[in-house]
C-alpha positions, 0 to 999 in steps of 0.5 A: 748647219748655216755656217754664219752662225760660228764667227771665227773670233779668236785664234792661236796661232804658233808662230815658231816651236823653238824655245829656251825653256823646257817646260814639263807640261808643254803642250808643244813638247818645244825646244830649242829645234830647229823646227822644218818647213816653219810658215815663212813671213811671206807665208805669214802676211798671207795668213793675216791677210786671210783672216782679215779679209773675212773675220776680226778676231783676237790673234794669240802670237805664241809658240814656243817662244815668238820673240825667237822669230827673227821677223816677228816685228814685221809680222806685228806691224802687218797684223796691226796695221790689218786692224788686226787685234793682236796679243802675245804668249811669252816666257818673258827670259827674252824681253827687255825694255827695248823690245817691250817698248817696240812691241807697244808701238807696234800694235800688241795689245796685251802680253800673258806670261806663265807663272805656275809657281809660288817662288823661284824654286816651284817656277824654276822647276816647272819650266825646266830652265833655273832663272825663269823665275826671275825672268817672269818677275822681270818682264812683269816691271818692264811692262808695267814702267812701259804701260803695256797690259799683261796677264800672268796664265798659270797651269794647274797640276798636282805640283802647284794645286796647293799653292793657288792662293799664293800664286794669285797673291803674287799675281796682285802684287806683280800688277797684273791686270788678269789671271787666266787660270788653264786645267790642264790637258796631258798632251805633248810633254804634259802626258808625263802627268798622266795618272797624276792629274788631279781627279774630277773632285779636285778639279771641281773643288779647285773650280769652286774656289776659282769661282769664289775668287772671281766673285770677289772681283779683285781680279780679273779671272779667266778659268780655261780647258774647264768648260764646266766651269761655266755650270758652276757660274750658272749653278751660283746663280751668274751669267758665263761669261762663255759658252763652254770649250770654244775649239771648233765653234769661235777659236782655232789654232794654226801650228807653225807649219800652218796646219789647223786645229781645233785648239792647241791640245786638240791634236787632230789635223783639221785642215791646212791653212797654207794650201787651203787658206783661213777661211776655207778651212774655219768654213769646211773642215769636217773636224770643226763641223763635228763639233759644232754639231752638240747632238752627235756628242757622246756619254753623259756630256751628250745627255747633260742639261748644261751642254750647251754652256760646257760641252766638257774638254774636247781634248782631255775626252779625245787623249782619254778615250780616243774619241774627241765627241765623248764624255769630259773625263774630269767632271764629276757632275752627274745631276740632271742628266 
């Protein structure tokens, strides 16, 4: 398989694991820590200076919570000046017209916060922490009056699938420039949500009105870890705008101890970016060459007529089954296989 062929175009990258909020679908299962043997800022500048050597990719800074890292303005400021197109994850509790201000100067293109529900009560709830929802509507001001583009991600489960359409309203009304809209993966403390997570006819229903309002093009609308998605967009006619679930092909993730993944939900320990370095790893990793190679998955993803534009969630096959190249567990597509 000629390597050239999967640019590295987008990472996520943990910068820290520590955070003030106690979300209850986190991914990480995060909290305030203290997290061992963290990538230092030198360790950092060395990892930026890697990817920058051979790609130029969109950079996540995530977490966790990065405004919790003492140096992450440095790290900002050496990324940026790397050429480096670099975004950042926020809950927003931490923000203030200070930081936004310097985080725009430094080089942050665009900030997404989460805001998975209608009100403070759903929001509040969600996240574990009483005045989180406040913090988002707050953050959402400060960005606005400082100019700095932000994108509000909201993760669907069954305590918020109802409240979608209030949701994007209140996206509209805070000013957003986007919504990218996540199904989610039960993974860290997101497993709680096991046996709970909407079935493959509620997740394509909720796809379907997704795609209904991006055909509205009042919003900018991003559908993510829903690969079939991109079968709905070709079903109605349009172009995917993404060649399904990207973990492994364009997008990689680098824990706060430097260790690779596919993507964040896809626990498997694909290389170590600290030792090997970024390229190395995106170059040669087993995990990431299995992925890429779409004739060795398995199940009716394997036998599908749109695998090529979906590929199904490599993380929800992975926690169902076990195996990380079987079927997408959430997808009730079955024609034309």
């Amino acid at each position: 398989m000629d390597k050239r062929e999967y640019p590295l175009r987008m990472v996520a990258w943990e910068l820290t694991r520590n955070c003030n909020l106690n979300c209850i679908h986190c991914r990480a299962a995060a909290s305030k820590g203290p997290y061992t043997k963290e990538l230092d800022t030198s360790e950092c500048k060395k990892i930026i200076d890697d990817i920058a050597s051979f790609s130029s990719p969109t950079i996540i800074l995530t977490g966790g919570e990065p405004l919790l890292r003492d140096d992450i303005f440095e790290i900002i400021d050496y990324g940026s000046k790397k050429g480096l197109r670099l975004v950042m994850a926020i809950n927003g509790t931490l923000l203030n017209h200070q930081k936004a201000s310097i985080l725009k100067q430094g080089g942050i293109r665009r900030i997404s916060i989460s805001l998975d529900g209608k009100d403070k009560m759903t929001h509040d709830r969600f996240r574990g922490v009483e005045g989180s929802f406040d913090a988002v509507m707050n953050a959402s001001s400060l960005l606005i009056d400082i100019g700095l583009d932000f994108q509000i991600n909201t993760t669907v489960t069954e305590l918020n699938f109802h409240d979608l359409e209030e949701i994007k309203g209140l996206v509209k009304k805070i000013g957003a420039c986007a919504w990218h809209v996540f199904m989610l993966v039960p993974v860290g403390r997101g497993e709680g949500f096991k046996g709970k997570e909407l079935d493959a006819q509620e997740y394509e229903r909720c796809l379907q009105w997704l795609y209904e309002v991006e055909d509205e093009k009042e919003l900018e609308i991003k559908v993510t870890c829903a690969p079939h998605y991109y079968r709905i967009v070709k079903e109605k006619g349009g172009t995917p705008k993404s060649a399904g679930c990207l973990a492994g092909k364009s997008f990689m993730f680098i824990s706060h101890r430097g260790i690779a993944q596919p993507c964040g939900y896809l626990e498997m320990a694909s290389g170590d970016v600290r030792e090997q370095g970024v390229k190395k790893v995106w170059m040669d990793s087993p995990v990431f060459r299995e992925l890429r190679d779409l004739k060795a998955y398995r199940g009716k993803c394997g036998r599908c007529r749109y695998l090529s534009i979906c590929g199904g969630c490599r993380a929800r096959a992975y926690e169902t089954t076990g195996d990380f190249l079987h079927e997408e567990p959430y997808c009730s597509y079955s024609g034309g296989l």
